[in-house]
PDB file of N, CA, C, O and CB in Angstrom:
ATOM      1  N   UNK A   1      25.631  28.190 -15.607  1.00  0.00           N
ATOM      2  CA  UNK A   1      24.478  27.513 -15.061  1.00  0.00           C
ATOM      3  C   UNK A   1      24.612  27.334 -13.556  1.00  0.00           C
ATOM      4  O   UNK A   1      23.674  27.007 -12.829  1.00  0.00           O
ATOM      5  CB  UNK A   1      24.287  26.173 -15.738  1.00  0.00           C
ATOM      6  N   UNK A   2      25.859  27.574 -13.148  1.00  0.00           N
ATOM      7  CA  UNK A   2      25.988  27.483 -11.312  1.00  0.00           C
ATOM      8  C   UNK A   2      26.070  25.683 -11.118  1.00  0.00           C
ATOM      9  O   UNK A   2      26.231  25.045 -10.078  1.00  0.00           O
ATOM     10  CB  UNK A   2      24.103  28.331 -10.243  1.00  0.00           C
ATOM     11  N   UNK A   3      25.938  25.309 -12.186  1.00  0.00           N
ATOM     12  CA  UNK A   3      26.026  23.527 -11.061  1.00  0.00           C
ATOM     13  C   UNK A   3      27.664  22.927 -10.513  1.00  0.00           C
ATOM     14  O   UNK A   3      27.840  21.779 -10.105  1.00  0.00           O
ATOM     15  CB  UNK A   3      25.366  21.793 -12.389  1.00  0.00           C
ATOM     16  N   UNK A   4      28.561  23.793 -10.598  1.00  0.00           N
ATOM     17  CA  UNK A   4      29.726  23.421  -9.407  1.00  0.00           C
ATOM     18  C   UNK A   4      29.584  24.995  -8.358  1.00  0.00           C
ATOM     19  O   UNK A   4      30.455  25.220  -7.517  1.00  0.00           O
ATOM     20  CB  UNK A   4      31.785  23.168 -10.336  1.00  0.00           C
ATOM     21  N   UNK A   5      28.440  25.937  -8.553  1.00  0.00           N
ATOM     22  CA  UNK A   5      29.065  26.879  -7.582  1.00  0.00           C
ATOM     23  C   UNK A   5      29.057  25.976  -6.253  1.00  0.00           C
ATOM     24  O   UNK A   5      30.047  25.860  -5.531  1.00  0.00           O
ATOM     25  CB  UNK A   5      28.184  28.390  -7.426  1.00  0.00           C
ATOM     26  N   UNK A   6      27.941  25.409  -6.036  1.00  0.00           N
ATOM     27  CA  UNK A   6      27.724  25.088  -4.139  1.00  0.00           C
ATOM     28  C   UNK A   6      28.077  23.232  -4.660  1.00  0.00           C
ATOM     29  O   UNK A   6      27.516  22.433  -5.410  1.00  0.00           O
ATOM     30  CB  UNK A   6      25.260  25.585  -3.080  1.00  0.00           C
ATOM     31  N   UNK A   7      29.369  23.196  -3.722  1.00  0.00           N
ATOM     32  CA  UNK A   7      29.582  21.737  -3.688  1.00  0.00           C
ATOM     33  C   UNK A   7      29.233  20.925  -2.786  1.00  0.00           C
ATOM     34  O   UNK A   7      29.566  19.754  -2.969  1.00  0.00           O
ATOM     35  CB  UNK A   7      30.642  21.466  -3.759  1.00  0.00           C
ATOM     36  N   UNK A   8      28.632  21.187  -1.814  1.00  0.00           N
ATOM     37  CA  UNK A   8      28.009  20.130  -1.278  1.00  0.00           C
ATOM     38  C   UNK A   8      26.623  19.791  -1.288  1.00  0.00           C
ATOM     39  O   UNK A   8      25.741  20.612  -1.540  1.00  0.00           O
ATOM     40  CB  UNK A   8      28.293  20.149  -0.236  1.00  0.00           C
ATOM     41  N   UNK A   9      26.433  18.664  -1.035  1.00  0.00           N
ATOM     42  CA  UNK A   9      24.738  18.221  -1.542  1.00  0.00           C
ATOM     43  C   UNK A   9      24.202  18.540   0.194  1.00  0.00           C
ATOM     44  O   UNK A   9      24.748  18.300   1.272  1.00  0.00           O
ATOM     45  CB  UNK A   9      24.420  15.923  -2.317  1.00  0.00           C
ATOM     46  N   UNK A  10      22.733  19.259  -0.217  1.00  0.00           N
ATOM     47  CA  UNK A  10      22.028  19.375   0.173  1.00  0.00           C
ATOM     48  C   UNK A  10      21.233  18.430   0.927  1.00  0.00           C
ATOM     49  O   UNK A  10      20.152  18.329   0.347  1.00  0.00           O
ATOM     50  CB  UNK A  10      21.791  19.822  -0.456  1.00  0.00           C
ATOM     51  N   UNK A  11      21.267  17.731   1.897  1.00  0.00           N
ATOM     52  CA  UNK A  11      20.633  16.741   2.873  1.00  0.00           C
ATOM     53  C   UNK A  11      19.554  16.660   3.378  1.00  0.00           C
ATOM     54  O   UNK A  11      19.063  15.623   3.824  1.00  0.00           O
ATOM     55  CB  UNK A  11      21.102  16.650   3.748  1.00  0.00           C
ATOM     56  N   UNK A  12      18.816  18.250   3.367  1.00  0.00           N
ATOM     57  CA  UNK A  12      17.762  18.583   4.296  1.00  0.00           C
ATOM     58  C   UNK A  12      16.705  17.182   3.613  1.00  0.00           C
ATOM     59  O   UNK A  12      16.592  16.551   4.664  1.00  0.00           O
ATOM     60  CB  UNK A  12      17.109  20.522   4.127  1.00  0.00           C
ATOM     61  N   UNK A  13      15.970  16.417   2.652  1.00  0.00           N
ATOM     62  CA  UNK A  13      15.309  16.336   2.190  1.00  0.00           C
ATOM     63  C   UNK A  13      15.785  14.858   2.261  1.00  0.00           C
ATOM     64  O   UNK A  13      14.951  14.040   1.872  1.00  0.00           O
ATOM     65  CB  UNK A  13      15.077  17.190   1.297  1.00  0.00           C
ATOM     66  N   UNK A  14      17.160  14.297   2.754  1.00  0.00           N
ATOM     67  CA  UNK A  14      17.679  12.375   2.742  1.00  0.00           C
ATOM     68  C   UNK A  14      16.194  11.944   3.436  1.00  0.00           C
ATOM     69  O   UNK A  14      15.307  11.229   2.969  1.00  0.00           O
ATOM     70  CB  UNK A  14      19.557  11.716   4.153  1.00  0.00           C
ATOM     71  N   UNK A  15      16.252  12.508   4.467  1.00  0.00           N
ATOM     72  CA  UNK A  15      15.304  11.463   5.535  1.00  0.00           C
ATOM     73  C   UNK A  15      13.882  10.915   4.618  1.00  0.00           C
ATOM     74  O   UNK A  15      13.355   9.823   4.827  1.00  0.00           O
ATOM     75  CB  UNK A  15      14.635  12.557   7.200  1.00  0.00           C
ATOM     76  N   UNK A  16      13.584  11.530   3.974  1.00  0.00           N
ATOM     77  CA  UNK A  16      12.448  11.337   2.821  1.00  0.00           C
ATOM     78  C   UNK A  16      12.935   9.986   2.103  1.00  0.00           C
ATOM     79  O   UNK A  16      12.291   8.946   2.239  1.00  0.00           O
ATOM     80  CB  UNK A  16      12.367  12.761   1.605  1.00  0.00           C
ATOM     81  N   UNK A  17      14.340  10.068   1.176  1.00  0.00           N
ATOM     82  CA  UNK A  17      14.751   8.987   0.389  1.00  0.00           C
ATOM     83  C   UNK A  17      13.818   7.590   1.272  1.00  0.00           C
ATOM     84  O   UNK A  17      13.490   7.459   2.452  1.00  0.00           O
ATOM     85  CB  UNK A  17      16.686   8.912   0.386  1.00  0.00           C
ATOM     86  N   UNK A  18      13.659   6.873   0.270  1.00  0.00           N
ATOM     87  CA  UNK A  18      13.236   5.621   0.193  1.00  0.00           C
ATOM     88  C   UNK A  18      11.918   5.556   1.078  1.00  0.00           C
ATOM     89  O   UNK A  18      11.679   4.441   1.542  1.00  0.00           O
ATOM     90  CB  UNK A  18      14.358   4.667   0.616  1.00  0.00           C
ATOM     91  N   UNK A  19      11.243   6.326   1.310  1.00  0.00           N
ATOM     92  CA  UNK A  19      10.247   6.045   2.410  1.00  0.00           C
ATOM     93  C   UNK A  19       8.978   5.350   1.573  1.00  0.00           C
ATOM     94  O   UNK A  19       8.963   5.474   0.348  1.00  0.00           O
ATOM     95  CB  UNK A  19       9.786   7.560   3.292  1.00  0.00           C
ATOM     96  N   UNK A  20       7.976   4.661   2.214  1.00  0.00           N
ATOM     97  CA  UNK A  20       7.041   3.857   1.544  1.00  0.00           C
ATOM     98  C   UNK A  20       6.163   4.761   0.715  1.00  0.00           C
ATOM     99  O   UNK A  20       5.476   4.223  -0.154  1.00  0.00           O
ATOM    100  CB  UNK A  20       6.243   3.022   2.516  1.00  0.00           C
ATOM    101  N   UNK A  21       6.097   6.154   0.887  1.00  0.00           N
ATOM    102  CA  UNK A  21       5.330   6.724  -0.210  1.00  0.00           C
ATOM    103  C   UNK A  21       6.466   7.028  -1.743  1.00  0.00           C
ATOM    104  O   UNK A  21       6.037   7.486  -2.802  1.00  0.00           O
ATOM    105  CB  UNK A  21       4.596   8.295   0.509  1.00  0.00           C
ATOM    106  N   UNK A  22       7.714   6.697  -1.528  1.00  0.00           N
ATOM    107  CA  UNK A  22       8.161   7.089  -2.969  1.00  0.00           C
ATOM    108  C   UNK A  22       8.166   5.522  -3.358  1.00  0.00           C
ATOM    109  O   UNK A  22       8.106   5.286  -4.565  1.00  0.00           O
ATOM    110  CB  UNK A  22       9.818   8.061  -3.167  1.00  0.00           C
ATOM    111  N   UNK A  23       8.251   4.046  -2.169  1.00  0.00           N
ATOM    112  CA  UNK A  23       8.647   3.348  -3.200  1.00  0.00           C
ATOM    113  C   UNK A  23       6.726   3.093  -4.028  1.00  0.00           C
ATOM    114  O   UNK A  23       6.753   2.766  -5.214  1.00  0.00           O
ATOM    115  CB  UNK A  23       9.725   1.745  -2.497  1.00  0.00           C
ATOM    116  N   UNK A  24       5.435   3.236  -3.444  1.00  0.00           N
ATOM    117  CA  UNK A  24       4.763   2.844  -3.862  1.00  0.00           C
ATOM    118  C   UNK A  24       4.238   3.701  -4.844  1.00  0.00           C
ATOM    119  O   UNK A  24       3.205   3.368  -5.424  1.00  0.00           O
ATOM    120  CB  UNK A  24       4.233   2.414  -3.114  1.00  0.00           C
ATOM    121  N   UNK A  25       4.969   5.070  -5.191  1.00  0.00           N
ATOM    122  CA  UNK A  25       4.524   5.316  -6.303  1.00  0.00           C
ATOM    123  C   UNK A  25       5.674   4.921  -7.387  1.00  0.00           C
ATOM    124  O   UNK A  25       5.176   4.995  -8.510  1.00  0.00           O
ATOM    125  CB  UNK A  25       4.061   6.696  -6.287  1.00  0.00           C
ATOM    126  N   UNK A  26       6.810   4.593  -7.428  1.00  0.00           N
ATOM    127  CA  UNK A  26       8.194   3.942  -7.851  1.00  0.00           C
ATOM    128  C   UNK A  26       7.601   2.599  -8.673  1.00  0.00           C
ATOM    129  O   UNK A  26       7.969   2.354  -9.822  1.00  0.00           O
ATOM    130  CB  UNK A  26       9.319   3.488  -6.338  1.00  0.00           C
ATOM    131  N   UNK A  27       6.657   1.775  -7.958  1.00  0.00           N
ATOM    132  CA  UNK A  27       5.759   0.476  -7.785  1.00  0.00           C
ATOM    133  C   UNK A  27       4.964   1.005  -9.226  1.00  0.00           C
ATOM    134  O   UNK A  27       5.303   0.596 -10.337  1.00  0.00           O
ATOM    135  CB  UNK A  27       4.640   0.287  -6.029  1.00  0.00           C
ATOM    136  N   UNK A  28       3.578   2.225  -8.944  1.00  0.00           N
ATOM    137  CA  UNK A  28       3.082   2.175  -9.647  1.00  0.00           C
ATOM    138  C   UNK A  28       3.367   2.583 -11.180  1.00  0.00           C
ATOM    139  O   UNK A  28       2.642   2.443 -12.165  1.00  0.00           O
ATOM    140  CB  UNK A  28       2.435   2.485  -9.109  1.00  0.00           C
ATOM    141  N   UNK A  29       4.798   3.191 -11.048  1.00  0.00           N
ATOM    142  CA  UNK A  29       4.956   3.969 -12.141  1.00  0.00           C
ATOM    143  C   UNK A  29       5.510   2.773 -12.773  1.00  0.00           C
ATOM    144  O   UNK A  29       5.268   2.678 -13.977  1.00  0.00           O
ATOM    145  CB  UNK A  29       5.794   5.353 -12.059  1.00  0.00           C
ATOM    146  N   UNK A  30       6.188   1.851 -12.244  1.00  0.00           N
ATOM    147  CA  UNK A  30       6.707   0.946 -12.929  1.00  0.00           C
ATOM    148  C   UNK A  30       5.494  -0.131 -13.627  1.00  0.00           C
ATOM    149  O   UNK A  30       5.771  -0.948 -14.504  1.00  0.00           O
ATOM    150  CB  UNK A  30       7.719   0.318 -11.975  1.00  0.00           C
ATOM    151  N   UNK A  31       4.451   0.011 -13.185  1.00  0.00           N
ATOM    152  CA  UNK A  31       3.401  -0.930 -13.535  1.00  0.00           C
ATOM    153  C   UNK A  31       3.080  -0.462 -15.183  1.00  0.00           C
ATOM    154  O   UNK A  31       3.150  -0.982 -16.296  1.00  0.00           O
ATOM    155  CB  UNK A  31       1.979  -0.776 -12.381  1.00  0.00           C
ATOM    156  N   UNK A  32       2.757   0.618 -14.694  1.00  0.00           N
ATOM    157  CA  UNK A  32       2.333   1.964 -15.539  1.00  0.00           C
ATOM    158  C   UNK A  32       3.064   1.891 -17.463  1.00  0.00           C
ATOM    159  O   UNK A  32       2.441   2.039 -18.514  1.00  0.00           O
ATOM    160  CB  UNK A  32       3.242   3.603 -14.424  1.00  0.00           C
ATOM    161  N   UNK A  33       4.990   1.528 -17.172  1.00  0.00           N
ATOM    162  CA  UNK A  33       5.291   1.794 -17.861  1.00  0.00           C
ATOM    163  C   UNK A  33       5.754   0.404 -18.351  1.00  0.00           C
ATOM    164  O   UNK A  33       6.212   0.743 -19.442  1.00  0.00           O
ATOM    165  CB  UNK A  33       5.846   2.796 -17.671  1.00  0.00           C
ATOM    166  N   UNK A  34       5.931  -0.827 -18.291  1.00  0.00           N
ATOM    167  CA  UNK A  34       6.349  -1.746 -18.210  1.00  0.00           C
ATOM    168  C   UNK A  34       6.133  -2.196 -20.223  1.00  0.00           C
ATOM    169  O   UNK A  34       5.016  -2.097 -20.730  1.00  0.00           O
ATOM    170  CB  UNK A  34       5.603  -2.505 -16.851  1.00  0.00           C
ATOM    171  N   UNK A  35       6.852  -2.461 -20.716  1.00  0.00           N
ATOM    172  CA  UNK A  35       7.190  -2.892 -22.210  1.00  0.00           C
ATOM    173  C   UNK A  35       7.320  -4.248 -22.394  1.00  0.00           C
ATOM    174  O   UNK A  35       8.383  -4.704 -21.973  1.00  0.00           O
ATOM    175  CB  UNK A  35       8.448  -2.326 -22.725  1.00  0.00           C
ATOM    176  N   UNK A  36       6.868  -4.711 -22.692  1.00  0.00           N
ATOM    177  CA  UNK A  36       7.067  -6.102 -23.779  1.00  0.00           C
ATOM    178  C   UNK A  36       8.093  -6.454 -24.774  1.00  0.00           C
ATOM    179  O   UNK A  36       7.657  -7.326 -25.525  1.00  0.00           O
ATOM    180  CB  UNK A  36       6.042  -6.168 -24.650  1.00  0.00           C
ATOM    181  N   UNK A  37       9.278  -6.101 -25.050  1.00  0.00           N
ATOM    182  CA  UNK A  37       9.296  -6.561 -26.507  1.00  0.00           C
ATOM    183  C   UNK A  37       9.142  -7.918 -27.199  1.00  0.00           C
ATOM    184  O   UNK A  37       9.249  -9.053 -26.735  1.00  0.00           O
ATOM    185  CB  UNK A  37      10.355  -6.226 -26.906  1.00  0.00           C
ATOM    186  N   UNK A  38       8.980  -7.670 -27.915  1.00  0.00           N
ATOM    187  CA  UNK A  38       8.493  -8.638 -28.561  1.00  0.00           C
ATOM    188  C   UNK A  38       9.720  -9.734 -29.760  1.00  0.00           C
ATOM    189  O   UNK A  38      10.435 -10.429 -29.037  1.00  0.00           O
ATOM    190  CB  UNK A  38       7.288  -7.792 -29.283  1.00  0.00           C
ATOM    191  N   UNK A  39       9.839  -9.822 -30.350  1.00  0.00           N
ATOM    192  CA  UNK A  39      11.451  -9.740 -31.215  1.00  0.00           C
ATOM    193  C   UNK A  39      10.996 -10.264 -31.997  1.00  0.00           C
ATOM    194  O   UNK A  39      11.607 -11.327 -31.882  1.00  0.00           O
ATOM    195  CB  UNK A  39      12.915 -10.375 -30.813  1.00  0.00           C
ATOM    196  N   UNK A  40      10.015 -10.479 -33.199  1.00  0.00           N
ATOM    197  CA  UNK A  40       9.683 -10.839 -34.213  1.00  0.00           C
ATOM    198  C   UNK A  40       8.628 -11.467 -33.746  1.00  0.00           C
ATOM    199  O   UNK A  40       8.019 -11.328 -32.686  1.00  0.00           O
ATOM    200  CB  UNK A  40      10.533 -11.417 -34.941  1.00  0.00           C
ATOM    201  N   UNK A  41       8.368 -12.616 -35.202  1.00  0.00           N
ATOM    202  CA  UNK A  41       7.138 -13.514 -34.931  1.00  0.00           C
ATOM    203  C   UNK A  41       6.982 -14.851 -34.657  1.00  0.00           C
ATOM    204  O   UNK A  41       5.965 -15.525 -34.499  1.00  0.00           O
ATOM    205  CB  UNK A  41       6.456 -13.473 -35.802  1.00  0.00           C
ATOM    206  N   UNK A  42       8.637 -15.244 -34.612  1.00  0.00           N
ATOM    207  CA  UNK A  42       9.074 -16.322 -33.997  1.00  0.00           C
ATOM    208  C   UNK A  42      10.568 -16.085 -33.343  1.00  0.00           C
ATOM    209  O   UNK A  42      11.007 -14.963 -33.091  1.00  0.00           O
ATOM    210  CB  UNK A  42       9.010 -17.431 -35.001  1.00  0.00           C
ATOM    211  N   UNK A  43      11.392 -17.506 -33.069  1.00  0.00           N
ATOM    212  CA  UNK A  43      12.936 -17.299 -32.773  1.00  0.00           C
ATOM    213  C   UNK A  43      13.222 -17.407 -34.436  1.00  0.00           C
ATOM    214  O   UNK A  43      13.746 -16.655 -35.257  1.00  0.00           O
ATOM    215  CB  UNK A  43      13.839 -18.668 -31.573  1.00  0.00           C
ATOM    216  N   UNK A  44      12.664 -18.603 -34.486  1.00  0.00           N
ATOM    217  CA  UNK A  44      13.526 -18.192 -36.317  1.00  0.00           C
ATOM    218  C   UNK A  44      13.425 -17.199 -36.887  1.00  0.00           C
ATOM    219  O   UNK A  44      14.363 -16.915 -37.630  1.00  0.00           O
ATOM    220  CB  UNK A  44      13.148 -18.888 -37.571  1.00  0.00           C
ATOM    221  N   UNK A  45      12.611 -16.528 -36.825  1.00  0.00           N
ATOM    222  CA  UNK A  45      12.758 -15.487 -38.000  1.00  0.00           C
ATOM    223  C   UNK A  45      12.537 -14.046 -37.295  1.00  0.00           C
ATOM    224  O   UNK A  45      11.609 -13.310 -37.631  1.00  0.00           O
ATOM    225  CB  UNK A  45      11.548 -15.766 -39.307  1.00  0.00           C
ATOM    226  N   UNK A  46      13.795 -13.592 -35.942  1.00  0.00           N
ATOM    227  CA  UNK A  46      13.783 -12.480 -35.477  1.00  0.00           C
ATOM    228  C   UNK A  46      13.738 -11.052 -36.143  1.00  0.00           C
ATOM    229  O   UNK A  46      14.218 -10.941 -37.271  1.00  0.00           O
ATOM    230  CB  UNK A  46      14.619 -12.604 -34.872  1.00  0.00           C
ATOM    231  N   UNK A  47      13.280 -10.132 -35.619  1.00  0.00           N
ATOM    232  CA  UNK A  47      12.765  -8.872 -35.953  1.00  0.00           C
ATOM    233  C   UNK A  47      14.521  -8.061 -35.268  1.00  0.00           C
ATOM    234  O   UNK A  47      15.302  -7.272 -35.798  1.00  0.00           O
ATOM    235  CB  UNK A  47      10.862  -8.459 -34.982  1.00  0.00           C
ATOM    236  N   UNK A  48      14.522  -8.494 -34.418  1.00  0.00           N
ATOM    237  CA  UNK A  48      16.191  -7.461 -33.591  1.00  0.00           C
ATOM    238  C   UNK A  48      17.254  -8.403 -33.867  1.00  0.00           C
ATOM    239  O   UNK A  48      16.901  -9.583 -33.857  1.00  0.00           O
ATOM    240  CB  UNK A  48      16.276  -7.145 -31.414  1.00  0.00           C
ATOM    241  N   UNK A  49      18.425  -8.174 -34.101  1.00  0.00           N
ATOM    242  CA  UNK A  49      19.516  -9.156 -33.619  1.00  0.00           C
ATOM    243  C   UNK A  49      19.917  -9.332 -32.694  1.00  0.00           C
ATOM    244  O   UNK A  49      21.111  -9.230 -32.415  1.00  0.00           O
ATOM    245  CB  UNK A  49      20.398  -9.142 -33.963  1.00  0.00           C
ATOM    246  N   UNK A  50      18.711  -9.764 -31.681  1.00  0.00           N
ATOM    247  CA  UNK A  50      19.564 -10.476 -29.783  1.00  0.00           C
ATOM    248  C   UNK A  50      19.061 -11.679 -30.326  1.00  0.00           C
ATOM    249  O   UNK A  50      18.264 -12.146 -31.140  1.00  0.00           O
ATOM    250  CB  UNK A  50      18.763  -9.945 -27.604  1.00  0.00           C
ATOM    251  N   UNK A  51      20.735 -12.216 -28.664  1.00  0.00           N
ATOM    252  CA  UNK A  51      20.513 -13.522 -28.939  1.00  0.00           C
ATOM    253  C   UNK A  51      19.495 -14.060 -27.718  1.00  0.00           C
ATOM    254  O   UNK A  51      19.279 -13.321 -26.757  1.00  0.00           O
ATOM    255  CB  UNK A  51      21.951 -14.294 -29.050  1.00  0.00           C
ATOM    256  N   UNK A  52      18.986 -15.166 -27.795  1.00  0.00           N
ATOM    257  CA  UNK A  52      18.217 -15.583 -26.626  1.00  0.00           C
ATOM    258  C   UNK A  52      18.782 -16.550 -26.217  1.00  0.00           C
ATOM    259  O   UNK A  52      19.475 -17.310 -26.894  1.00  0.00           O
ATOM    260  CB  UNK A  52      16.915 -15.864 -26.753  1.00  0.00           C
ATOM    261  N   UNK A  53      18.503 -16.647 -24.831  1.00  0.00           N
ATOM    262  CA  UNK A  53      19.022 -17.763 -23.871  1.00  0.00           C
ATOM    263  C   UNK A  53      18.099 -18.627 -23.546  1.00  0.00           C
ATOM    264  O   UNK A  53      17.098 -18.131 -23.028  1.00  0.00           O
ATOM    265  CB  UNK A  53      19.544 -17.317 -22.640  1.00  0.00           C
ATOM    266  N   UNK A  54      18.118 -20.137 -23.727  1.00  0.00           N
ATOM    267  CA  UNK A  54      17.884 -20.900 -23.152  1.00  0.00           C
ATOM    268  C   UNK A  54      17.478 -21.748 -21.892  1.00  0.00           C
ATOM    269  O   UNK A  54      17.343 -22.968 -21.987  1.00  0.00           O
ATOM    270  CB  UNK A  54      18.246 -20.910 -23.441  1.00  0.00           C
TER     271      UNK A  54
END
């Protein structure tokens, strides 16, 4: 597959990292995907075995 032929990382493309257009789509994707769980239908009578904190 070649992923140890070239060992050094490629840089041309750092100056990009973190700039305000990746974090605001970073932002939206996180909006986008964001989960709930839920853990049953009360604490007493949980659906997962976590514990909850207080």
């Amino acid at each position: 597959m070649g992923l140890f032929e070239k060992l050094l990382a490629d840089y041309s493309m750092a100056k990009y990292l973190g700039s305000q257009e990746h974090r605001d789509l970073a932002r939206e994707v996180v909006r986008k995907t964001l989960v709930l769980l839920k853990n049953g239908k009360s604490l007493k009578t949980p659906l997962l075995p976590l514990l909850s904190r207080r």
